[in-house]
N, C-alpha and C positions, 0 to 999 in steps of 0.2 A: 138874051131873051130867053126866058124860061119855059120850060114844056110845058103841058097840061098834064097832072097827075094822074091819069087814069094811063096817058103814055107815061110817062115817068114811070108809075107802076110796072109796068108790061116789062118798060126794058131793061129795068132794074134788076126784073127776074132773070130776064135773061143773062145777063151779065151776070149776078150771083151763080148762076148754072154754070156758063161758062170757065167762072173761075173755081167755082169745084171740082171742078171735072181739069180743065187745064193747067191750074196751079198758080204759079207766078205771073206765069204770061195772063192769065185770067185775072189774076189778083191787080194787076197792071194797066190794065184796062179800063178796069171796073174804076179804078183810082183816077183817071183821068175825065172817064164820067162824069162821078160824082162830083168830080172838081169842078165841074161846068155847073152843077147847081148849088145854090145855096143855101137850100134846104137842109134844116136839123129834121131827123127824124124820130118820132117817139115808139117805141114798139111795144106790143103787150107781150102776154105769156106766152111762153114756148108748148107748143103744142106739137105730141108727136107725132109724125106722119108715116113712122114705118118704127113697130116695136123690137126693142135687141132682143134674142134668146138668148141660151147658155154659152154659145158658140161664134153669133154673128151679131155685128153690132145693126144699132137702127136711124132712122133721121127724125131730128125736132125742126119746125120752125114758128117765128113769131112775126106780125106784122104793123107795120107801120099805120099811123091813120091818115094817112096821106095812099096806104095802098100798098108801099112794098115793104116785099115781104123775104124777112133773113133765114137761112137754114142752118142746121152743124148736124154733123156725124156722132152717133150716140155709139159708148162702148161695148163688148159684149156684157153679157151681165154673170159669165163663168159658174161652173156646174153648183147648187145646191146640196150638198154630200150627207147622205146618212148611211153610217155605219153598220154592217150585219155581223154576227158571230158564225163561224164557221162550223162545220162537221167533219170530224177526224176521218178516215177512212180505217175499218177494220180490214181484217184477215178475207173475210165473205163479201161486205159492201161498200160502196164508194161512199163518196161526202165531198164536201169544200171545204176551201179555204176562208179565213176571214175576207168577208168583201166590202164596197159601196155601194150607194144609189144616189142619183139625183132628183131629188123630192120634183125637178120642174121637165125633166124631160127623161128618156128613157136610157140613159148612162147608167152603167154599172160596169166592177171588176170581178163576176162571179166566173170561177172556176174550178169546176170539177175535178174530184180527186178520187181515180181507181182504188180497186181494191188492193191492200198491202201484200195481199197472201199469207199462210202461214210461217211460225217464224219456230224453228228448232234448235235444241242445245248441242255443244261443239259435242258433249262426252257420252258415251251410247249408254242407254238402258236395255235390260235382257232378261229372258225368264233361261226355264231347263233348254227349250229348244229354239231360240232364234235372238237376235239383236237388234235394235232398230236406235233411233234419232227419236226422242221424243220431243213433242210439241212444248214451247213456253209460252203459247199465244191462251192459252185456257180452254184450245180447242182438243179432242180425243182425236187426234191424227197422228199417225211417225211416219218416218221417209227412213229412207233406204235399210227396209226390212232385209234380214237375208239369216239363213240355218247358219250355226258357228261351227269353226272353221278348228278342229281340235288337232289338226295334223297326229304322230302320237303321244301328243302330251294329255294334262284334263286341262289346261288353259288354253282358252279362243285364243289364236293369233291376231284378230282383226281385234277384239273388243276387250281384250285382257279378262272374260268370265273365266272365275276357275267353278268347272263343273262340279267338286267336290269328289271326284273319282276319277279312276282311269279310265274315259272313255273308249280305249282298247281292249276292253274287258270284254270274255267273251261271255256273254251272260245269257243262261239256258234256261227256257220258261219249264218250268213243271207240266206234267202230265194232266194233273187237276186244275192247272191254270191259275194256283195260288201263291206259288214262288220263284223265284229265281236263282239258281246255281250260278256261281260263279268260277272262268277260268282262265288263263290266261290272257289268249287271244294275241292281239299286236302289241298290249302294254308291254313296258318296259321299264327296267327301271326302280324308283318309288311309285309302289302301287298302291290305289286307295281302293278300295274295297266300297260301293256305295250301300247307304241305309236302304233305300227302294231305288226300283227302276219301271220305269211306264206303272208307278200308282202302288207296284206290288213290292212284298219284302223280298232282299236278297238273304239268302238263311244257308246256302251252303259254300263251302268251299269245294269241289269237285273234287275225286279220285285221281291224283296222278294229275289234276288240274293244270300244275305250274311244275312237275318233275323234268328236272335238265333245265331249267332256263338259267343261263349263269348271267344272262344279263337283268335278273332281277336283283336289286339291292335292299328292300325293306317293303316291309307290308303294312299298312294300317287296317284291320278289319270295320264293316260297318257293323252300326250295333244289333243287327239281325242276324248276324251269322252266329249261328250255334250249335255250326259242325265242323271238323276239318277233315276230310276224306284221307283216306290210307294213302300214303306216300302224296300226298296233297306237293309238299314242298320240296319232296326229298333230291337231292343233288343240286339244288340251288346256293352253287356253291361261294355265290357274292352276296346270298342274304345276309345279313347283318345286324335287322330287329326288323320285329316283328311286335305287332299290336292289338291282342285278344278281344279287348275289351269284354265283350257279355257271350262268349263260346261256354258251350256247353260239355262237348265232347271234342276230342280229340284224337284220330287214326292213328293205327299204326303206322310207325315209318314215318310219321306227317314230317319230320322238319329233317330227316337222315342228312348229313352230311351236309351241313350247311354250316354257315360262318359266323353264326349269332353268339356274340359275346354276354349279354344282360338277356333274359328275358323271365317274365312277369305272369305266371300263369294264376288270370285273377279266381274270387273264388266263387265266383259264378260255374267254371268248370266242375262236372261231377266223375268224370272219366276221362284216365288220360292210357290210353290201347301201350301195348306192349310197344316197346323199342321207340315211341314220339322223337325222343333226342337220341337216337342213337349215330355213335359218331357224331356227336358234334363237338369236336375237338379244339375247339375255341371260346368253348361256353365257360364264363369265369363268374358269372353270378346268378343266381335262380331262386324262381319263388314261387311256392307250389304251395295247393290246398291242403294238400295233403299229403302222407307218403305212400308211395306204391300207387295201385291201378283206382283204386276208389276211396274215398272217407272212410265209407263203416264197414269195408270185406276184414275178410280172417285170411284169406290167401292173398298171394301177391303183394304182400306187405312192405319187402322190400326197398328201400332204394331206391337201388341197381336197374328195376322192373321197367321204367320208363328209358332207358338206356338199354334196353335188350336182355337184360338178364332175367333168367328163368328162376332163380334161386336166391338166398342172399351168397353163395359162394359166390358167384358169378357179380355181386356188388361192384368189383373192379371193373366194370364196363365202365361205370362213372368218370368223365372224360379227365385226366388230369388236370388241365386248366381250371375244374370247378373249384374255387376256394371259398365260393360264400352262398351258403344256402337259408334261407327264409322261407320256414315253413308257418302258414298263416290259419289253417284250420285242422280240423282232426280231433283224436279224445286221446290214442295212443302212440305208442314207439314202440313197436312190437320186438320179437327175440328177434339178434340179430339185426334189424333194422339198418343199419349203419358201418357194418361190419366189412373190415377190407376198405373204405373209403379213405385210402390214409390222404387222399390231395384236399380234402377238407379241412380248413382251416378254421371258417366262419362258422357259426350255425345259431341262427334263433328258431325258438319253436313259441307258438300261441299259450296263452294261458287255460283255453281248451284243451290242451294235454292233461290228464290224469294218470295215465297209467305209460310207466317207463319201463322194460325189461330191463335188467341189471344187465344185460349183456347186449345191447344195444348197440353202445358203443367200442364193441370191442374193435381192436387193431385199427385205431384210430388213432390221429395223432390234431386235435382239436386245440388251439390254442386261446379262442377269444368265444364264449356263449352267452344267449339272450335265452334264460329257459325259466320256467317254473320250476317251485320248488324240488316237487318231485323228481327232476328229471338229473340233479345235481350228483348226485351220488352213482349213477352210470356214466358220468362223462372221466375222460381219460386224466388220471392223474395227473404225471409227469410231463404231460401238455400244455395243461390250459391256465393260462396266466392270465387271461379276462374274463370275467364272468359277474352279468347283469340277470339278477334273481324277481321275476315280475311278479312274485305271487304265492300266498302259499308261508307256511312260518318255517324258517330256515332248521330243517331237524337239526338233532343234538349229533357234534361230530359227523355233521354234515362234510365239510371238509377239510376231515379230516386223512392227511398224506399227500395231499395236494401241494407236493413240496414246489412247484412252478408258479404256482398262484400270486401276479402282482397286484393286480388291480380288483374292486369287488365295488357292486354297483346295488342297491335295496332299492327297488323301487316301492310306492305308495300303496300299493296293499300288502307290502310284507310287515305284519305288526309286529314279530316276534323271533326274534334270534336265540334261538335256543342253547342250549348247553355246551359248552367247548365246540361248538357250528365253527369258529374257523381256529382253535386255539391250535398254536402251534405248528402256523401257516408261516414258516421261517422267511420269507422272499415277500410278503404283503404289502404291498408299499403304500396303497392307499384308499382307503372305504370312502363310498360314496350315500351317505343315509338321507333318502328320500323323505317328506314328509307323507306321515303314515306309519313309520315304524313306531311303535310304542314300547317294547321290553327287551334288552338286552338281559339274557340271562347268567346265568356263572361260568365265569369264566370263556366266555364268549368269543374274545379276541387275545388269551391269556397265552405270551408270549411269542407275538406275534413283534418278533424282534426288527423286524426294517418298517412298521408302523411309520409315517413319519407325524400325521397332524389326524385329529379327531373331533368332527363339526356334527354336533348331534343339534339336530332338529326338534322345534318346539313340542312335536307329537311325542316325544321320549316323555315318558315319565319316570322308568328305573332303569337304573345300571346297579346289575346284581353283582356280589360278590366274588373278585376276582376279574371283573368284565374282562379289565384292560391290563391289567397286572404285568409288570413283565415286557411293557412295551417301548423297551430302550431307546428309540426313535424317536418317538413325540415330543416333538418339540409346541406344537400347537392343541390346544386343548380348549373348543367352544362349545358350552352345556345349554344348549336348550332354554328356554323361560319355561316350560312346560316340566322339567324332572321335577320330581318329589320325593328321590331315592334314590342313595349311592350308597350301594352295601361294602360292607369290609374289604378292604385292599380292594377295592374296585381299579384303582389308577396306582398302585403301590408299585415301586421299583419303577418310573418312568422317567430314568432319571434326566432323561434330555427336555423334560417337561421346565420351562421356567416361569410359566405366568398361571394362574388358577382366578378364576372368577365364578364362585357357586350363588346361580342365581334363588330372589326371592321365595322361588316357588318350594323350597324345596323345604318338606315337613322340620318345624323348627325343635322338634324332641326326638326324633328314629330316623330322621333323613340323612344323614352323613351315618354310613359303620363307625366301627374302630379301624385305624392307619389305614384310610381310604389313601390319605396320598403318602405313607409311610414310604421314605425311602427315595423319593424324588430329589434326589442332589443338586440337582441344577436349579428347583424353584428357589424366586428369592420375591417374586411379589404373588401375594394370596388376598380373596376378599371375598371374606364372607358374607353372608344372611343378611340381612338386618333386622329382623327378627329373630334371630336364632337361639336358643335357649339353652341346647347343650351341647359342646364341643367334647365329641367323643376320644376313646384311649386311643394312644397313639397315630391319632390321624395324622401330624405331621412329624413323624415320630425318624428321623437320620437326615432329614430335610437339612442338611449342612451348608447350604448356601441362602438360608435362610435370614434374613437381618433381622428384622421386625415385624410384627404384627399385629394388628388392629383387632383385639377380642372386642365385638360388637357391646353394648350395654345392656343388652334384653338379655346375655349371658347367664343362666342363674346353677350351672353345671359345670365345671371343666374338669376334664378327666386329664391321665399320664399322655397328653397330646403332643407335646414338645422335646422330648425325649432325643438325646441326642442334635438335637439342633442347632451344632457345635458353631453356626455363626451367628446366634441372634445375639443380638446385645442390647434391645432394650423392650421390656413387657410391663404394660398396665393392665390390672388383673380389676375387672369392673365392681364397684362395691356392694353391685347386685348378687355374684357371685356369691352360693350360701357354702359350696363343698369343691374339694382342686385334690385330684389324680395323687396316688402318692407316685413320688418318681415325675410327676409333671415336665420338670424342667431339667431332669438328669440330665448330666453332662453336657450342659449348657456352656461349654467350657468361655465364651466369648463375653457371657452377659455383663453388664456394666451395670445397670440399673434397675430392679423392678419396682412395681408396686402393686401391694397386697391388700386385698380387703380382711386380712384378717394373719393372722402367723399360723401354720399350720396348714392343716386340712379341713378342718373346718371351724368355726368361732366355737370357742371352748370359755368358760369362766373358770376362776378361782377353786372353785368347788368340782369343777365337770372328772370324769374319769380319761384316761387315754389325751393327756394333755401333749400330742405331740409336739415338739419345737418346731424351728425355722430349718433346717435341713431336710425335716419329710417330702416337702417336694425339691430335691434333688437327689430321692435316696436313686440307690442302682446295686445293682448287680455286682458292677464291677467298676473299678476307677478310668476315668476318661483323664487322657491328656488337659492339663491345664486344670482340673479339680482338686482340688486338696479333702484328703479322709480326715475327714471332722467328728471326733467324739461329740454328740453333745445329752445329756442326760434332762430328765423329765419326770412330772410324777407321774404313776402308772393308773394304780389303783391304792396306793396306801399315803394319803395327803397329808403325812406328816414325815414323809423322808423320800429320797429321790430314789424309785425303785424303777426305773423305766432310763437305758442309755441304748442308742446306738450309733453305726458310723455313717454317715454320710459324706456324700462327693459335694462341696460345695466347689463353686467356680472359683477359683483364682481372682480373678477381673472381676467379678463382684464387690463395687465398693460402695454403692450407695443404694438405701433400700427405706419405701416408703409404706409403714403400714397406715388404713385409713381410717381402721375400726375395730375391736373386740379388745381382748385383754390381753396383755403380754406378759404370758406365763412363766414360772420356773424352768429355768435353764432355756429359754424360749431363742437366744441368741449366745447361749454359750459356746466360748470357742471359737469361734466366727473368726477370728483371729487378721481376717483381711477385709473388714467392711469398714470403712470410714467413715460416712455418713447414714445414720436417721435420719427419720422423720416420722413423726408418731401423730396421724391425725385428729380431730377436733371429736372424733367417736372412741379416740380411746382413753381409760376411764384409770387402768388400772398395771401396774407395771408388777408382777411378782419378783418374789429373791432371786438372784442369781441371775436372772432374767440376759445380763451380758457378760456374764461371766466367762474373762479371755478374750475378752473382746479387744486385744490389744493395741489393735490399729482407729479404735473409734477415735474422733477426732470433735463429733457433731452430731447434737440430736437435738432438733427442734421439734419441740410440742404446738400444733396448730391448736389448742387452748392452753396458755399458760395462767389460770385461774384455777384458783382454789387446790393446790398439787401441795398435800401434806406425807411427809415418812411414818411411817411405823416399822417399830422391833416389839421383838417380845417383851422388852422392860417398859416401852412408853405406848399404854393401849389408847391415848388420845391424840398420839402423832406430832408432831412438830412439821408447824410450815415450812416451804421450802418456796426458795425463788428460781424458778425453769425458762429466765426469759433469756441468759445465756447458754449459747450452745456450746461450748467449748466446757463450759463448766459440767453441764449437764453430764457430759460424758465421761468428762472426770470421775463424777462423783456415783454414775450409773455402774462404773467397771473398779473402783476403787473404796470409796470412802463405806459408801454406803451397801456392798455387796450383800451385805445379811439383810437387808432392809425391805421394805414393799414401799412404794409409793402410791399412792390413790390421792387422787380427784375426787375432792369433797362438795 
C-alpha cells in the first residue's frame, strides 16, 4: 500500500539527507524505501541552494512533481587569476616581484621586495690623497674611504697608486708661500722629485739637501726644478743617474763624488757653478750646453771648470773614465778649451760652433769626432780615425796630415769639399757622402790609397779634377744621377776599380775630362751616356783589362781615348763620328776587329790635304808589345806623289777591319801586312792607288755595294768595269794586279 505524497515527499527528504551525510549506510536505506514504492519520479532543474566560491564548494537541488526533492554537492569553482608586472628594487627603494590576483575574491601573491643597497667595484679608485671603492650602481657614493698608505715607497701598499714622487720627500714651503724646496727626508732609493705639491711648484733642490745619503740610487727631477743647491748631491756615492729635465742652474759641488755613469745636462741649463762633477770618477758619458761655467762668458771657458779646475792647466780634473763628450750648444771652443783631456775619446760639438781656437785641442788624443767644419783643423792629428763633418764646406787641406783618419762621414749641409780636403789621408778606408753635398773639388780625396768604395749621391754635381786620382782601393764606384761633371783624371790610377757606369745626367760635350779613368787596370765593364757626344783624350787611356766597349751612337767626337788598352779586342767606331784622336787606339795590342767610319782621322776625299792613312790612330810614342812598326806613306800636300810617311804601332791581332764610309785613300792600308779581312761599306765610293799596298795577309774584301765599281789608270781615262762581287779576288787584285790603279763607284 502506498503512502501519500506530500509523506512520501517529507521522507524522501529525509532519507536523501540522511544518505548525504551517512554514505552507504544512507545510500542503503534510502534503496530499500524506494524499493517500497513504485513511483518513477520526474524532476525539474537543479537549482542552487548554497553557491561554490573559489575555495568551497556549494549544493544544487531539483524536484520531483510528486514533491521530492534531490540534492548534489557542487565543486569549488578555484581562483580567477590575473597577472601583475612587478617592480625591481633599487639601491634607495623597494618594489615587488611579478604577482597574481583573483578577479573573484581577494587572493593575491604580492611581495615586497627591500632595497638592494649600493653595489661597489672589486678595484679601488684614488686621487692625490685618499682611496676608496667606487660605486657601479650610478649612485655618487664610495665605501671604505681611507688616506694611502705610502710606507717609504711613492706606491700605496693597499691600492697600488703610484704617487708620481717620493713621498718621503722632505719638502719646504717658501717664505712667500709660492714654492716648494725640495730634500731628502725618509726617501730612499729611486727618488722622484714631484712637478707640484699641495697646488704649488716644486722649483728647488736644497743646499746639502741629499749630501751623504749613500742609500740614494737615481734622481728624476720634476719639471719645476730649476735649481740644484751647492753640494745638493755631493757624496751620494750610490747615485747612478740622475734626471735634469728643465734645471736651470746648477751648484757647486752639486753631484761631488757620486757614481753617475751617463749624464745629460739639457739645454735648458744656463749655469753649471764650479766643480758640479767634480770627482766623479765613473762618469763615462756627458752632455753639456755648453763648455765651461756659461754659454756666452770669456772666462772660465774651460773644460776642466765643472770638474774643479780653475784654469785650463788644471783641465786634468776631467775624471778618466770620461770617454764621450756631446756638446749641444754654444758659438765657441775657446784657447785651450780641451787641453790635458787626454781620456777623451769621443767628442761631438753643435753646428752653433763658429769659432774653434787652433789650440783647443791641444794634448789630446781624440780618436772618433761629430764637429763643424770649422772645428776640423784643431782636432789632434795622429788620433782621430773618425770624423763626421755636420756643416760648413770642408776647407782646402782640411786634413791634411791626419795620417790616422779611417773613417769620414759628410753630412747634408756640407755642399763643398774643397781642394786636397782629405788628399793624402793614406789610412781612409771609407767616406760616407750625405745628400746635400754638391762639389768635390781638385783633388779632393787624391791618393787616398786604402779608399776602398765611392757612393756619391744624387746632390753631386762635379768631381773636379784629380777628385779621386790615385785611389788604389776602389774597387766600387756609384755616380750619382745628379753629376754633370768629371774633370781630368778625376778617378785616374784607380786601379782596383772594375765596373764604371757614367750616368745620363752628365753634360754630353765638357762632362767627362781627358783620362778621367786613365790608368784603371782592373776595369773591364764601362757604360756610358746615352747621349754622349764626345768621348774625350785618354779617358780610358792603360785601362788593360779592358775587353770591349760600347761607343754610344750620339758619338760625334772621339779623341786618343783608348790608348794603351792592351786587352780590348773588339771596337765599333759609330758612323756619326765626324773626327777620332790621333793615337786613339795606340797599343791596342789585343784588337781583333774594328770598325770605322771612315780611315783616318777624319773623312778626307781625293783631293783633301793631310790625307792620313789607317795607322794614325794607332800612332804612339813608342812600340807596345804585340804592335808591329808599320811604314805606311800618304799624300801630304803635293797630290801628285807621296810626300807624307810615317811609322806607326799597328796591333798584331788585328785582322779584320770594317770601314763604313768616306774614301779610301792613297796608301790608306799600306803595309798592313797582317789584316786579312775588309769590308768596305755601301758609303764608300772611292778606293785611291796603293790604297793596300803590302797588304800581304789580305785574303777578303767585301763591298756592301758592288754596283757600278769601274778602274782607272792614267792611260784609260773612262775606266774599265770591274766585277767586286768576289772577295777573294777582290783582294787579289786590290794588293797585286791593280796596285797603280783607282777604283770608283760610278
Amino acid at each position: 500500500m502506498c503512502y501519500n505524497q506530500t509523506k512520501e515527499s517529507y521522507l524522501l527528504k529525509i532519507v536523501k539527507r540522511i544518505l548525504i551525510s551517512a554514505g552507504a549506510v544512507g545510500a542503503a536505506c534510502c534503496a530499500l524505501v524506494l524499493s517500497a514504492c513504485a513511483h518513477a519520479h520526474k524532476y525539474g532543474e537543479w537549482i542552487q541552494t548554497q553557491a561554490p566560491d573559489c575555495t568551497r564548494g556549494g549544493f544544487a537541488e531539483r524536484v520531483c512533481a510528486c514533491g521530492v526533492t534531490e540534492e548534489k554537492a557542487l565543486d569549488p569553482l578555484g581562483h580567477d587569476l590575473i597577472s601583475k608586472n612587478g617592480k625591481p628594487a633599487t639601491c634607495t627603494d623597494g618594489g615587488w616581484a611579478d604577482y597574481v590576483i583573483c578577479s573573484r575574491c581577494d587572493h593575491t601573491t604580492y611581495v615586497e621586495l627591500v632595497p638592494t643597497g649600493h653595489s661597489f667595484a672589486p678595484t679601488w679608485s684614488s686621487d692625490e690623497n685618499e682611496h676608496w671603492h667606487a660605486s657601479v650602481c650610478g649612485h655618487d657614493v664610495r665605501a671604505d674611504v681611507a688616506a694611502h698608505e705610502y710606507g717609504d715607497g711613492s706606491v700605496c701598499t693597499v691600492c697600488d697608486r703610484d704617487a708620481g714622487y717620493s713621498v718621503g720627500l722632505d719638502l719646504t714651503l717658501s717664505q712667500d708661500k709660492t714654492y716648494y724646496s725640495a730634500s731628502c727626508g725618509t726617501a730612499s732609493g729611486d727618488i722622484i722629485v714631484p712637478d707640484t705639491y699641495n697646488g704649488l711648484p716644486v722649483t728647488q733642490i736644497t743646499a746639502n739637501g741629499f749630501r751623504d745619503r749613500t742609500d740614494v740610487t737615481s734622481v728624476v727631477f720634476g719639471s719645476n726644478v730649476s735649481s740644484v743647491g751647492e753640494r745638493a748631491f755631493s757624496g751620494c756615492t750610490a747615485l747612478t743617474r740622475v734626471e735634469l729635465k728643465n734645471v736651470r742652474e746648477i751648484g757647486e759641488f752639486a753631484f761631488e763624488k757620486t757614481a753617475l755613469s751617463t749624464v745629460v745636462v739639457p739645454n735648458s741649463v744656463e749655469r753649471i757653478r764650479r766643480g758640479a762633477f767634480w770627482q766623479c770618477d765613473k762618469l763615462a758619458e756627458l752632455t753639456v750646453p755648453f763648455i765651461g761655467e756659461r754659454a756666452a762668458d770669456t772666462a772660465n771657458v774651460h773644460f776642466g771648470y765643472i770638474f774643479g779646475a780653475n784654469g785650463y792647466a788644471q783641465n786634468t780634473y776631467a775624471p778618466r773614465s770620461l770617454v764621450t763628450l756631446t756638446v749641444t750648444g754654444g758659438t765657441a771652443v775657446g784657447l785651450n778649451a780641451f787641453t790635458g783631456c787626454a781620456y777623451i775619446k769621443n767628442i761631438e760639438l753643435p753646428r752653433t760652433i763658429t769659432t774653434v781656437d787652433a789650440h783647443a785641442f791641444d794634448n789630446t788624443y781624440i780618436d772618433s769626432a761629430t764637429v763643424p767644419s770649422g772645428a776640423v783643423t784643431a782636432l789632434p792629428k795622429t788620433t782621430l780615425t773618425d770624423v763626421t763633418v755636420i756643416c760648413g764646406s770642408v776647407w782646402s787641406k782640411a786634413f791634411d796630415g791626419f795620417t790616422a783618419l779611417k773613417t769620414a762621414s759628410l753630412r747634408g749641409e756640407v755642399k763643398v769639399i774643397s781642394n786636397s780636403a782629405f788628399a793624402g789621408c793614406s789610412a781612409l778606408e771609407s767616406v760616407e757622402f750625405c745628400d746635400g753635398v754638391e762639389e768635390l773639388l781638385e783633388y779632393a780625396f787624391m791618393d787616398c790609397v786604402a779608399l776602398k768604395s765611392i757612393r756619391l749621391p744624387d746632390t753631386v754635381t762635379s768631381v773636379a779634377s784629380y777628385a779621386f786620382s790615385g785611389c788604389k782601393s776602389v774597387t766600387e764606384l756609384t755616380l750619382g744621377n745628379g753629376l754633370e761633371f768629371i774633370g781630368g783624371r778625376a778617378f785616374a790610377d784607380c786601379i782596383g776599380l772594375t765596373e764604371v757606369v757614367i750616368p745620363d745626367s752628365v753634360d754630353p760635350i765638357l762632362g767627362i775630362g781627358s783620362g778621367a779613368f786613365a790608368g784603371c787596370t782592373a776595369l773591364d765593364s764601362v757604360s756610358l751616356p746615352s747621349g754622349l757626344l764626345r768621348v774625350g783624350d785618354a779617358l780610358f787611356e792603360n785601362c788593360t783589362s779592358l775587353v770591349s766597349i760600347n761607343i754610344p751612337d750620339t758619338v760625334t767626337a772621339l779623341g786618343s781615348a783608348f790608348a794603351g788598352c792592351t786587352s780590348l779586342k773588339s771596337v765599333r767606331v759609330p758612323d756619326g763620328v765626324t773626327s777620332i784622336g790621333r793615337g786613339a787606339f795606340a797599343g791596342c795590342s789585343a784588337l781583333a776587329e774594328i770598325t770605322l767610319p771612315f780611315v783616318g782621322r777624319d773623312k778626307k776625299t781625293a783631293t783633301s790635304y793631310s790625307q792620313y792613312p789607317f795607322g794614325e790612330i794607332f800612332y804612339a810614342r813608342k812600340q807596345y808589345d804585340g804592335c808591329d812598326a808599320t811604314e805606311q806613306f800618304y799624300h801630304n800636300w803635293d797630290m801628285d806623289k807621296l810626300d807624307g810617311k810615317s811609322t806607326y804601332y799597328i796591333p798584331r791581332s788585328l785582322t779584320r777591319v770594317t770601314i763604313t764610309g768616306g774614301d779610301i785613300l792613297t796608301g790608306a792600308f799600306s803595309n798592313c801586312a797582317n789584316i786579312k779581312e775588309v769590308t768596305l761599306g755601301a758609303g764608300v765610293n772611292v778606293i785611291e792607288k796603293n790604297a793596300f799596298f803590302g797588304c800581304s795577309a789580305l785574303k777578303s774584301v767585301v763591298f756592301g755595294n758592288a754596283s757600278g765599281w769601274k778602274v782607272f789608270s792614267e792611260l784609260d781615262g773612262a775606266g774599265i768595269a770591274v766585277d767586286v762581287t768576289d772577295r777573294t779576288q777582290n783582294a787579289a787584285k786590290l794588293t797585286d794586279t791593280f796596285i797603280d790603279r783607282r777604283w770608283v763607284r760610278v
